[in-house]
C-alpha positions, 0 to 999 in steps of 0.5 A, a space after each residue: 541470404 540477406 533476406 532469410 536473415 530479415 525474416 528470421 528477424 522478424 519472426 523472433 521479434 515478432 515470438 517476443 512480442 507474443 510472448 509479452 502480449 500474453 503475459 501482460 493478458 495472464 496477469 491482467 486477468 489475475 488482477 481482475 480475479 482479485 478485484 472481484 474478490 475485493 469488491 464482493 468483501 465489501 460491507 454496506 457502507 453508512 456514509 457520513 460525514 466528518 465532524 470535529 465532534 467524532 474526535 472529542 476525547 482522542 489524545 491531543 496529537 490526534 485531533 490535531 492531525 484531523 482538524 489539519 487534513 479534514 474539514 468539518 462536513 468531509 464525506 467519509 471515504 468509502 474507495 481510493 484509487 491511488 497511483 504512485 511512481 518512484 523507485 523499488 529495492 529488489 535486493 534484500 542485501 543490497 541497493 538494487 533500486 528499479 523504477 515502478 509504477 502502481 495502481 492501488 485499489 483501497 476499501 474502507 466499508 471493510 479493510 481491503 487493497 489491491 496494490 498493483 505494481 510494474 517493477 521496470 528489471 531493464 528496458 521493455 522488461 518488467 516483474 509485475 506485483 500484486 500485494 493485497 489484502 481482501 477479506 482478512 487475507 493477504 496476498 503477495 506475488 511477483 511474475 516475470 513479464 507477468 508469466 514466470 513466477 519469481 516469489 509467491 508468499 505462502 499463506 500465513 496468519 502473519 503474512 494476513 497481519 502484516 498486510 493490515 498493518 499496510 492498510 493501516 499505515 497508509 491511510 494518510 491516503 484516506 485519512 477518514 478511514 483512521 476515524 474511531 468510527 471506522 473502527 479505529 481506537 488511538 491510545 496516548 503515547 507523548 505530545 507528539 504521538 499516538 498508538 492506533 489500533 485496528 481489528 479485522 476479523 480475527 487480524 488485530 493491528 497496533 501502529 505507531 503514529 508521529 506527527 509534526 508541528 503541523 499536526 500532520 503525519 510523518 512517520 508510521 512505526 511497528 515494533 513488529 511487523 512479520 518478515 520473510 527472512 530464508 523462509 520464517 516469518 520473523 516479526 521486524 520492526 518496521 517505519 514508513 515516512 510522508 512528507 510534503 502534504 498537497 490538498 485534494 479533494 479538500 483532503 491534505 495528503 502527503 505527496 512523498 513516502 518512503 518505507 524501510 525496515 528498521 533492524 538493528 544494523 541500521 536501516 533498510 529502504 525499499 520504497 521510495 514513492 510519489 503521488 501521481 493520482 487518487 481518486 476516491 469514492 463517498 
């Protein structure tokens, strides 16, 4: 009997096993669908370099920040390979935070990203998620063990624009991607702040960028980024914060960032990152 018991065992472990294997292979492959779309979006890229004469004439706190994460003579970015860990809020309504791991794959020649993320629900489960946004489309799916689909966010102008708004904000990660000759254009707020504004084809951006004594960024703000609140897209003001800045590359970076929607009611977190790893391409 013992032995019938073992080999039921062993053929149920063995089904899971299966079942997991399979899943991992399905969204594997989904990512590497998407990669390829994100690689063919690509531009020539004019590689340059950095000079502090790209920044005369942008408001102060702005070339303040330049001359603090950049030196005169950097390669302008054109790929970052980037990886963080830390926690993820699963809940809307309440603090539901799991441990992640992702991998993010950045273009600058033109705006794009593939943020691949492992979202731990309980030990040996996981819901995989690609947000990502590949020419002038965004793209946002979660699926249990990578087979069963749990959210797919339908394709709206709004979901495109609000995935800019994510590759504009964090890049504090490749910080030569927020040059004007990228593309972006800094308009003057106060002392300490500045509005950047990016256009992607028909997609068109504006943030809020803050900066401390140093020069260096520590919060990015919208006064309106779209949120899927019951199935509408409600614009939502919105906030990333960095801190902790380490020097790679030559390039100063914040290590720590965490992101929140900022409603009326209060706050509501649901990233928390660390740098792990970034790697970039000139």
């Amino acid at each position: 009997m013992w032995l019938v018991v073992v080999v039921i065992i062993m053929f149920v472990v063995l089904d899971i096993f299966i079942i997991f294997y399979l899943g991992l292979r399905r969204w594997q492959k989904e990512i590497s669908v998407l990669t390829g779309q994100l690689y063919r979006a690509r531009k020539e890229f004019k590689s340059g370099k950095y000079s502090q004469a790209d920044i005369e004439g942008l408001p102060e706190p702005v070339q303040r920040y330049f001359k603090a994460v950049l030196k005169d003579g950097q390669p302008l970015i054109s790929f970052a390979e980037i990886e963080h860990t830390g926690m993820f809020n699963m809940s809307e309504f309440e603090e539901a935070w799991k441990p992640f791991k992702s991998n993010q794959k950045v273009t600058v020649d033109r705006p794009g990203f593939i943020w691949n993320a492992r979202v731990q629900m309980v030990p040996w489960v996981n819901v995989h998620i690609y947000d990502a946004y590949i020419a002038g489309v965004g793209y946002l799916t979660a699926e249990l063990i990578g087979l069963f689909n749990m959210m797919t966010q339908p394709h709206t102008a709004q979901l495109d624009e609000g995935e800019l708004v994510r590759y504009l904000a964090e890049a504090v990660w490749y910080p030569t991607a927020l040059l004007p000759s990228q593309g972006v254009d800094w308009l003057p707020v106060d002392e300490n702040s500045a509005r950047a504004m990016l256009s992607d084809g028909d997609v068109t951006i504006n943030l809020i960028f803050t900066f401390d004594e140093h020069g260096l960024v520590e919060t990015v703000y919208s006064d309106g980024r779209y949120k899927d609140v019951m199935g509408k897209m409600i614009l939502t003001p919105w906030e990333a914060k960095v801190w902790q800045y380490e020097e790679l590359d030559n390039i100063k970076v914040p290590v720590y960032g965490e992101v929140a929607w900022a409603k009326p009611h209060g706050r509501k977190e649901y990233f928390h990152g660390r740098l792990k790893r970034i790697r970039y391409e000139f």
